[in-house]
ROKOLGU-713477 format. One line per 5 residues: number of its first residue (from 1); their letters; for each residue y, z, x of C-alpha. Coordinates in pm, 1 decimal, always signed. Each point is the difference from the previous one (the first is absolute). Layout:
<sites>
NUM> a> Y Z X | ...
</sites>
This chain:
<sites>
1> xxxxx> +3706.8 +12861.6 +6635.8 | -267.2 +66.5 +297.3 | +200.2 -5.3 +326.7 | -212.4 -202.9 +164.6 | +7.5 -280.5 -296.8
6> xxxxx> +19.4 -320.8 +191.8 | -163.1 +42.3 +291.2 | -237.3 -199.6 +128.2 | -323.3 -16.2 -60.8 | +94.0 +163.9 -324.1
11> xxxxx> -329.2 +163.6 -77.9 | -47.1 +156.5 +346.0 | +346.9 +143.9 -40.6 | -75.4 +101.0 -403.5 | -318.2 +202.9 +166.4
16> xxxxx> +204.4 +132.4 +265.7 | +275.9 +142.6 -220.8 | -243.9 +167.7 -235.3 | -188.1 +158.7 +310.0 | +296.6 +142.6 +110.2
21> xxxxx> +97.5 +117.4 -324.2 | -314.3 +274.7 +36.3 | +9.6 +269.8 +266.9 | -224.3 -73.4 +295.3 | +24.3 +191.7 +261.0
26> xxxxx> -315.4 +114.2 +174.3 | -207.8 +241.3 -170.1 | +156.5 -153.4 -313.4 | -192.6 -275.0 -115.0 | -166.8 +44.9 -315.2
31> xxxxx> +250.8 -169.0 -228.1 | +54.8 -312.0 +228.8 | -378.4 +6.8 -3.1 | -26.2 +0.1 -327.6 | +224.1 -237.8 -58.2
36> xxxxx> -226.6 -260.2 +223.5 | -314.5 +82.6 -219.5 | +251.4 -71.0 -259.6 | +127.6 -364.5 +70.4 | -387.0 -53.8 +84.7
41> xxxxx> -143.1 +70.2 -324.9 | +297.9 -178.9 -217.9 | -84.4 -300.0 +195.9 | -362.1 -6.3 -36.3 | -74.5 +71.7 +392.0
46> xxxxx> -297.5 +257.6 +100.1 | +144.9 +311.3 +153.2 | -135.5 +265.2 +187.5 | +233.9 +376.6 +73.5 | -165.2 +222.9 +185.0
51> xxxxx> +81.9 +403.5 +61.2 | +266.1 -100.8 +287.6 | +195.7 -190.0 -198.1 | -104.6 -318.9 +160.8 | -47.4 -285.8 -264.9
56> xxxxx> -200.1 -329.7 +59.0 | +64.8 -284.2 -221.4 | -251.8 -338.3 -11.8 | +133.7 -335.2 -112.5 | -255.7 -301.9 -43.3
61> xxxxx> +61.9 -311.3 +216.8 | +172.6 -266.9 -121.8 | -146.4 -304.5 -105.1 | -200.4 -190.9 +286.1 | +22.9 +295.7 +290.3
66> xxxxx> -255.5 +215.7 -175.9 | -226.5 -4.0 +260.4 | +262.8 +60.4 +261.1 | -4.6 +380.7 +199.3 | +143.5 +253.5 -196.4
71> xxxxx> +386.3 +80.5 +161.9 | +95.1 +387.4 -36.2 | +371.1 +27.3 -45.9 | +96.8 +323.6 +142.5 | +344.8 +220.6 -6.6
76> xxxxx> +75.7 +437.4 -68.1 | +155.2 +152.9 -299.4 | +164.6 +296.4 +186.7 | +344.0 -54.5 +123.9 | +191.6 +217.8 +266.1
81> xxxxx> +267.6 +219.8 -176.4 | +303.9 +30.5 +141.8 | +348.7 +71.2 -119.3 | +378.2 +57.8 +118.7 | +98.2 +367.8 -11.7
86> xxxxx> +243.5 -57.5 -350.3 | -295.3 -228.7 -174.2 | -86.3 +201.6 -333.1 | -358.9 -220.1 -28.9 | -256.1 +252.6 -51.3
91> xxxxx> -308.6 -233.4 +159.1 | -245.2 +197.0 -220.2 | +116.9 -107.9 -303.4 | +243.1 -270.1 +25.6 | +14.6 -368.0 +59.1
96> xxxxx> +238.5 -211.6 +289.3 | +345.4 -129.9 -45.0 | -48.4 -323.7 +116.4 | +309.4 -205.1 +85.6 | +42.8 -398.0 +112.2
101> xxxxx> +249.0 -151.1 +304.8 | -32.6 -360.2 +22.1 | -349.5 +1.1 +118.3 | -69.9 +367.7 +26.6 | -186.5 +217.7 -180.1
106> xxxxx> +97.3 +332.0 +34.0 | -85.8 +374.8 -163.1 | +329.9 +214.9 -36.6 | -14.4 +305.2 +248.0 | -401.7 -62.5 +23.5
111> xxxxx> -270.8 -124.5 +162.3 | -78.3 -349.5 -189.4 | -373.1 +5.9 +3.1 | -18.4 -356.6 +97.1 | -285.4 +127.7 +250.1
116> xxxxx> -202.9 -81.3 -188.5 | +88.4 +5.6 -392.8 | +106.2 -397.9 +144.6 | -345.4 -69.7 +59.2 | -132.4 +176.0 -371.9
121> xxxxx> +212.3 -234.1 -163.1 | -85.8 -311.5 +145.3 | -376.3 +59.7 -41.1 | +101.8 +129.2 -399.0 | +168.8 -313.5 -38.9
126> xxxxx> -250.4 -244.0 +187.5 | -277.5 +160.5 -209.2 | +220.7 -76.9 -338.0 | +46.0 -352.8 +68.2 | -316.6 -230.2 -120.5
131> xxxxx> +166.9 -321.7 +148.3 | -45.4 +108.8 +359.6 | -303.7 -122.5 +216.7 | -211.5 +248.4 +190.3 | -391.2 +181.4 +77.7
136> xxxxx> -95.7 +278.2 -208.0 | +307.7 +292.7 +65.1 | -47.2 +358.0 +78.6 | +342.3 +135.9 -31.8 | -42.5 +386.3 +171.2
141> xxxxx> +295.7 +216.7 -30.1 | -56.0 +303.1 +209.5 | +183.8 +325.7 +10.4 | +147.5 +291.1 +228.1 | -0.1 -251.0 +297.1
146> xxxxx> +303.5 +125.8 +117.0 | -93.9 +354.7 +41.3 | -296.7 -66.7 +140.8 | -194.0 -262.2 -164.4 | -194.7 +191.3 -169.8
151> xxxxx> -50.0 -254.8 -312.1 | -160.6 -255.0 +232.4 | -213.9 +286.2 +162.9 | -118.1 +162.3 -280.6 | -96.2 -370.1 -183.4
156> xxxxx> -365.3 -67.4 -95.8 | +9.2 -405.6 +186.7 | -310.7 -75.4 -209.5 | +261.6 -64.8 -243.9 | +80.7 -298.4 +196.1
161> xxxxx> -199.9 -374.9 +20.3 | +259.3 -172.8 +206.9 | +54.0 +5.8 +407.8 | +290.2 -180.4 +42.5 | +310.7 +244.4 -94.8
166> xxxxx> +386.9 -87.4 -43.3 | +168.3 +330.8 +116.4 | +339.5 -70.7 -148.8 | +114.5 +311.0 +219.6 | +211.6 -135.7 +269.5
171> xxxxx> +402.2 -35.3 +83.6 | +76.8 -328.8 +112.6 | -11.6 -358.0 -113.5 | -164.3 -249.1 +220.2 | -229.5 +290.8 +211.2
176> xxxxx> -327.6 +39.8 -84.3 | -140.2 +303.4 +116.5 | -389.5 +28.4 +54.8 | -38.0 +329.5 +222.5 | +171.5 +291.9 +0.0
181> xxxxx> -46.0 +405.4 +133.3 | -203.4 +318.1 -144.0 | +138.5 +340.1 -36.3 | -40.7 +301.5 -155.6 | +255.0 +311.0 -110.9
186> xxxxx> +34.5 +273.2 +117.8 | +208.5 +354.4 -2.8 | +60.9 +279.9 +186.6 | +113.7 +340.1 -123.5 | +87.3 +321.9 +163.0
191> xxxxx> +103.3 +338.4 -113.9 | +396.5 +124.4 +88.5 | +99.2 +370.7 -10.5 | +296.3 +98.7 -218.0 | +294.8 +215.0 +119.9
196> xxxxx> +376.7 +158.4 -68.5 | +263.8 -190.9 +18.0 | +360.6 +113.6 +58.8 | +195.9 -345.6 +114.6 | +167.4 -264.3 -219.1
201> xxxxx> -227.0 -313.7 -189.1 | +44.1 -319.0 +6.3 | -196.4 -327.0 -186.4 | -54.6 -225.8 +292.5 | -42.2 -382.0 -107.9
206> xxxxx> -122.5 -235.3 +237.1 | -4.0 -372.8 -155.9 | +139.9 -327.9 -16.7 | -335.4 -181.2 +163.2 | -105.6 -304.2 -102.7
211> xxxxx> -414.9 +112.3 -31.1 | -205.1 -217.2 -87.7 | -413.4 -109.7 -28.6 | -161.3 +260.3 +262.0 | -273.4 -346.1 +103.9
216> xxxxx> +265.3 -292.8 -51.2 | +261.5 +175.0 +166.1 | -79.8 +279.9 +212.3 | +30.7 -225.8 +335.2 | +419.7 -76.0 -97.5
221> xxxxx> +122.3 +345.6 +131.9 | +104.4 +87.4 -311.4 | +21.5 +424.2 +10.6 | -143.6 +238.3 -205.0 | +206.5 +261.3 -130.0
226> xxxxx> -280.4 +272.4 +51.8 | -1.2 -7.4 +327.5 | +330.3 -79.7 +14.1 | +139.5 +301.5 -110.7 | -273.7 +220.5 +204.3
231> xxxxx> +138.7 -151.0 +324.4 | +335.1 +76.8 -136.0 | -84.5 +358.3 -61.3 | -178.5 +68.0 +325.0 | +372.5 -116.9 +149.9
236> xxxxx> +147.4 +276.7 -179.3 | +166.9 +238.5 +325.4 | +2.9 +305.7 -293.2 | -237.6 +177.4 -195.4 | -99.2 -121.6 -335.1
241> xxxxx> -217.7 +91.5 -290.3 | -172.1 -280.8 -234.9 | -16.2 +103.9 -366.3 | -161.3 -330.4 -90.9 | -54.0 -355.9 +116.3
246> xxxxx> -168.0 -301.4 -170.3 | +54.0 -362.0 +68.4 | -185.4 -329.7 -108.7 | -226.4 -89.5 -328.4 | -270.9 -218.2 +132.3
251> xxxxx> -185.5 +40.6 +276.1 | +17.4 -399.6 +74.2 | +406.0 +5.2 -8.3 | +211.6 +78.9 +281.8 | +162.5 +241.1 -165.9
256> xxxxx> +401.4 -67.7 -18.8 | +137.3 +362.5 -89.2 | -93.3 +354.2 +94.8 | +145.5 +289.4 -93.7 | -6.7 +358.2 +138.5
261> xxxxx> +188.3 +326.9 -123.5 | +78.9 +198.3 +305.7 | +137.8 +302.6 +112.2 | +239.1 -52.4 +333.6 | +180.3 +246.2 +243.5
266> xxxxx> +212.3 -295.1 +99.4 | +178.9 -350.1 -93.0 | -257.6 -195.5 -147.9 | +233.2 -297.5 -121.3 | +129.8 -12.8 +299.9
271> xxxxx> -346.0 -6.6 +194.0 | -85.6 -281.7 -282.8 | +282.4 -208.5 +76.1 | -132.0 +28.1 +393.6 | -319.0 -76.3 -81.1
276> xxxxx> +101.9 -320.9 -190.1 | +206.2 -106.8 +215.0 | -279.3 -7.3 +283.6 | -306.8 -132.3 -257.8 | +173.2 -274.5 -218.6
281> xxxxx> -196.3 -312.1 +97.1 | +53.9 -380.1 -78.4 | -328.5 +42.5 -206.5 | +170.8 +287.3 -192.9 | +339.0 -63.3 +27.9
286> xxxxx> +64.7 +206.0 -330.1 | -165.4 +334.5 +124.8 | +185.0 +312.4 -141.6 | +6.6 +380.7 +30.3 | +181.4 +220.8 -305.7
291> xxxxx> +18.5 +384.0 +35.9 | +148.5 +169.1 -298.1 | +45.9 +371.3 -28.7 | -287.7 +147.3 -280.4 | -78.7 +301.0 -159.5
296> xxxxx> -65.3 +271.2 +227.5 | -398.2 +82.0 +16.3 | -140.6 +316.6 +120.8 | -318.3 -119.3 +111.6 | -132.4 -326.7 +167.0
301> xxxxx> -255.0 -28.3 +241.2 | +112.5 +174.9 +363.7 | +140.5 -102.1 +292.5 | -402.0 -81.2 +165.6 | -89.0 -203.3 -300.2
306> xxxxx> +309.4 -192.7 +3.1 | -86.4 -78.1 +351.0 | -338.3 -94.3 -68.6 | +89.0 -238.2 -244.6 | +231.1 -195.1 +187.2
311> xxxxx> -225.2 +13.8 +295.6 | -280.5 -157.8 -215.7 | +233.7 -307.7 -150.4 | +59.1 -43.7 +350.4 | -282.0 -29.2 +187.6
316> xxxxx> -230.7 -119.0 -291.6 | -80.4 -342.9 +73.7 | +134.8 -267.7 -239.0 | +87.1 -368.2 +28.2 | -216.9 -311.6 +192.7
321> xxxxx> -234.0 +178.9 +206.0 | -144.0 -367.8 +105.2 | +69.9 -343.9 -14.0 | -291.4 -275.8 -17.8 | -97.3 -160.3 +319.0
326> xxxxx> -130.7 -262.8 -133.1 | +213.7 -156.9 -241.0 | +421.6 +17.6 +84.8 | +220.9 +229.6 -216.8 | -291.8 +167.7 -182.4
331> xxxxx> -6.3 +380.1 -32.0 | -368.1 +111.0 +90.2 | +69.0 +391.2 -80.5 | +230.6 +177.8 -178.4 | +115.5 +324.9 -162.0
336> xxxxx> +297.0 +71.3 -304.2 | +114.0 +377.7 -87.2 | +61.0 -116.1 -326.4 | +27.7 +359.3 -196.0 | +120.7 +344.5 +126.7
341> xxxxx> +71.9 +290.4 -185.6 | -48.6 +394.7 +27.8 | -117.3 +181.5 -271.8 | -215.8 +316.4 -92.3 | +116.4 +120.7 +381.5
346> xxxxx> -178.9 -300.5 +150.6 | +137.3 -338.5 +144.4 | -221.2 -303.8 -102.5 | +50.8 -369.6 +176.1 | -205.2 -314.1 -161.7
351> xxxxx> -29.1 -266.4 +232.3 | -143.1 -377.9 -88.7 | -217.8 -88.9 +283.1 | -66.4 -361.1 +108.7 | -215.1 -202.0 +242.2
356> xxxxx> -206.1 -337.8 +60.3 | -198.6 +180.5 +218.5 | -206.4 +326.4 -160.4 | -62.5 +171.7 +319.8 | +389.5 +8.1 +64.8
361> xxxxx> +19.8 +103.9 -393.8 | -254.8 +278.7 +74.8 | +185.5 +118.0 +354.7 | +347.3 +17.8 -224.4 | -148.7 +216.9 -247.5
366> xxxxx> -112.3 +215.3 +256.2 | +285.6 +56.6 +193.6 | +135.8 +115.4 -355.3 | -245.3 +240.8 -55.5 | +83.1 +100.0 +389.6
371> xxxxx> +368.9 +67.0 -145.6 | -65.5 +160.8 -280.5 | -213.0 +250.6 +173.8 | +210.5 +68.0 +304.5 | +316.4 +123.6 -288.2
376> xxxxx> -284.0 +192.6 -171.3 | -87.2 -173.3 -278.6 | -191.1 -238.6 -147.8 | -110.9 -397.4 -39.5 | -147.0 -232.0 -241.0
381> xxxxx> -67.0 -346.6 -71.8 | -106.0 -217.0 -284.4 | +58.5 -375.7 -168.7 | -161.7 -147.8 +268.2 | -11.2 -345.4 +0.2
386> xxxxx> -162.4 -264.4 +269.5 | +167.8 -268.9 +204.2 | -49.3 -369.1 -171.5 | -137.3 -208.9 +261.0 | +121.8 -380.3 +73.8
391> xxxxx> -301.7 -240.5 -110.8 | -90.4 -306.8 +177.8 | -66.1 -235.9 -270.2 | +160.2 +2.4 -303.6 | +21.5 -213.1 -271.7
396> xxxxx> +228.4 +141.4 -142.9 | +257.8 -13.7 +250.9 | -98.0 -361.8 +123.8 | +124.5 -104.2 -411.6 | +293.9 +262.8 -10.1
401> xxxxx> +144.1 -178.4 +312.6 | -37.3 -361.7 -120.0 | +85.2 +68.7 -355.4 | +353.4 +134.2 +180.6 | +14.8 -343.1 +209.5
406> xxxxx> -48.1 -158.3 -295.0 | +239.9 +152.7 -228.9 | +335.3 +79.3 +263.4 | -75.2 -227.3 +300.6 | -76.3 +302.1 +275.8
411> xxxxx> -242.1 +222.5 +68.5 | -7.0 +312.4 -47.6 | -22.9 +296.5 +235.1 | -337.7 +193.4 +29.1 | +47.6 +339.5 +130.5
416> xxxxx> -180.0 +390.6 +19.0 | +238.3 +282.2 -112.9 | +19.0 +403.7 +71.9 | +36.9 +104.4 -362.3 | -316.4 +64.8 -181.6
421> xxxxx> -136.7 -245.6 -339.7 | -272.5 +33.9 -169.2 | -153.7 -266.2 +122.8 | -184.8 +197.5 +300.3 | -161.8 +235.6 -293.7
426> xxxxx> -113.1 -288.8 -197.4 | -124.1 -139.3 +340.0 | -223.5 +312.0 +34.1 | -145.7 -68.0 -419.7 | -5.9 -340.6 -10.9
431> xxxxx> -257.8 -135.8 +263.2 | +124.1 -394.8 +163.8 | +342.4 +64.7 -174.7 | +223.5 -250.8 +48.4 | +374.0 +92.8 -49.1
436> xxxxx> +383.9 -51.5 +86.4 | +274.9 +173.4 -149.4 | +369.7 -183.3 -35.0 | +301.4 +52.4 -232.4 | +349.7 -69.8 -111.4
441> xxxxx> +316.5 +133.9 +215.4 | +95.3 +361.8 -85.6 | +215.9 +184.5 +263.5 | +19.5 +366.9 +57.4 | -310.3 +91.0 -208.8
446> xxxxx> -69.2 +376.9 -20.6 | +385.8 +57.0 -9.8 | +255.0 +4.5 -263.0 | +131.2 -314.9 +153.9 | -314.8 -221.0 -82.2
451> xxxxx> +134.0 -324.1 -120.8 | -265.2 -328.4 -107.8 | +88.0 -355.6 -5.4 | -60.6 -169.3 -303.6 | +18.8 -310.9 +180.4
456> xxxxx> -282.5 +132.5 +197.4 | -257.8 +87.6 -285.6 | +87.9 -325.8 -197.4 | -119.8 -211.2 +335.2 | -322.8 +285.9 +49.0
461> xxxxx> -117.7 +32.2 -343.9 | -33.6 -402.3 +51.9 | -164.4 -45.9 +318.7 | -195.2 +295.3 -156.8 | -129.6 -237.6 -270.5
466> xxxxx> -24.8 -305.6 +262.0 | -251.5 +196.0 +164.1 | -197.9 +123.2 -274.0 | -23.2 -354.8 -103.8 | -106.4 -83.1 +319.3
471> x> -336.8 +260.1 +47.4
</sites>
């Protein structure tokens, strides 16, 4: 029996549960690529793959709209990988346990992938269904968004006929989102010197964060364990030695857990337990510091490097660098150390960089490269995407918002966001684009706590379909 047998609508959930059955992390995408070309051609449909992975499939209009505009139905095959510390999943190679609670729909010690396998399956199972009413479809399922959105960059948009896109991309029933910030990533990396070591090691955990989206929820004070644990080892009265340290697996996650082995000439737990004591917050009421006795090492990098490393997570800048003067509550300019680790005698950071406005973007990056330079090492930047700006007029919007009237008795809310969609990139391809993106309710996406309402797609996929019939 599939586990999501029952649910509602039942082909959007069949789709679903068969996408998650194939590993898609980012990078990963051939086979839930090639499964796409695959549904297309057993159902007749034209379908185009191209060397990215991205896959464009064209259903005719249905009878009596044929000479409506074509509608581009948009979401990303990649999902964000992440997994508790006892999950045996192997991402590469295996699919999700997916589990049910009431009205939840859950992956076992994973990531669920409802951002955005959610919004594959819908489009799968709108383009099955011949009894619908819509314009000629374009259903574009793009891939490696989340590392950088390099699918979306690297597409060919010629590809394309329609200007009115359905990004399926978003968090939040009721919202519909038609602006939102650029960014770029970036890393730094500089070199550490190795020495002796004659004092007792320790593995150093610092966890128990909640994390979360680096552009949805980087303005909640939520902490990240990289820098975290550098402020906690600047504290440090004694001299220590770091052997290693890594923390975080995606540069757009506030990273939850990071984890140092370190050499001490003094009470680490008991510095931990001070250091708790004074940094436990009501946004992470559940921080935590373990020090357990290791394996003595003879060499880890000396007592200079170790300072220069906790120097660096604290002073490096991280977190809302601005907040939007123009529209209440809206981060303008951002920055997430998402991934840290030393290896090959070097200590790399990879930060997600966001902004609505590119000349704070550029000024960010730069004060990067600044830092980088002034520990003696080096910078780089890449993925860079532009900000999607708010449009005017828009048809699209004007229907989106009455077919919601229509179909719950409200209106929904229209807003610009700090994380980064495609949109903006297809903005930059697609001249007089007109788009919005919207979705069901999924909570803490990008963590192993991500959760979707089935409740949530069943009322989407409709108004999805309302509005379709509607263009």
């Amino acid at each position: 029996m599939r586990i999501l047998e029952g649910l509602k609508p039942e082909r959007v959930f069949y789709y679903f549960e068969d996408l998650c059955s194939i590993p898609h992390g980012s990078g990963n995408t051939k086979k839930i690529s090639d499964y796409c070309v695959d549904f297309a051609k057993a159902h007749g449909l034209s379908v185009y793959q191209d060397e990215h992975n991205n896959v464009v499939i064209r259903k005719p209009a249905s009878a009596g709209y044929e000479y409506h505009e074509p509608v581009i139905l948009q979401g990303h095959l990649d999902m964000v990988c992440e997994k508790e510390p006892d999950c045996p999943i192997d991402f590469t190679t295996d699919g999700l346990t997916l589990q049910r609670d009431g009205d939840l729909v859950f992956a076992k010690g994973t990531t669920l992938g409802g951002d955005d396998g959610i919004a594959v399956a819908m489009a799968l199972a709108i383009l099955e269904d011949s009894t619908l009413i819509h314009p000629p479809l374009e259903a574009l399922f793009t891939t490696d968004e989340e590392t950088g959105m390099y699918g979306a960059e690297g597409l060919d948009a010629s590809v394309l006929t329609g200007k009115t896109l359905l990004n399926i991309d978003s968090e939040e029933e009721g919202i519909l989102t038609v602006s939102c910030a650029g960014g770029a990533r970036a890393g730094i990396e500089f070199p550490l010197t190795v020495g002796a070591i004659d004092m007792p090691c320790y593995t150093v955990t610092l966890g128990g964060l909640i994390g979360g989206h680096s552009g949805v929820e980087i303005h909640c004070g939520r902490q990240n364990a990289n820098v975290l644990l550098g402020n906690f080892l600047h504290t440090l009265p004694f001299a220590y030695q770091i052997i290693d340290i890594r923390g975080g697996q995606k540069d757009n996650a506030i990273p939850r857990q990071t984890t140092a082995i370190v050499a001490a000439d003094g009470d680490l737990a008991a510095a931990a337990a001070a250091f708790v004591r004074a940094n436990r917050i009501d946004t992470d009421p559940d921080l935590s510091i373990t020090v357990e006795p290791t394996a003595a090492h003879a060499s880890g990098f000396d007592l200079a490097s170790s300072k220069r490393i906790a120097e660096f997570l604290t002073t490096v800048a991280n977190g809302v660098q601005a907040m939007s003067a123009d529209i209440e509550g809206l981060v303008q300019t951002s920055l997430n150390l998402g991934i840290l680790k030393s290896d090959n005698n070097a200590l790399s950071a990879t930060f997600a960089v966001r902004s609505s406005v590119g000349a704070e973007k550029n000024a960010l990056l730069a004060k990067l490269e600044a830092t980088a330079k002034a520990f003696g090492g080096s910078f780089e930047s890449h993925g860079h995407y532009p900000a999607w700006e708010y449009r005017r007029d828009s048809r699209l919007r004007d229907t989106m918002v009455d077919v919601y009237a229509k179909l719950y008795g409200s209106t929904p809310e229209v807003v610009a966001i700090h994380a980064g969609l495609e949109c903006g990139l297809f903005a930059g391809k697609i001249a007089d684009l007109d788009a919005v993106s919207f979705g069901p309710n999924l909570y803490d996406i990008h963590t192993t706590r991500e959760r979707m309402s089935a409740a949530s797609v069943e009322r989407t996929y409709a108004y999805l379909c309302e509005i379709l019939k509607s263009l």
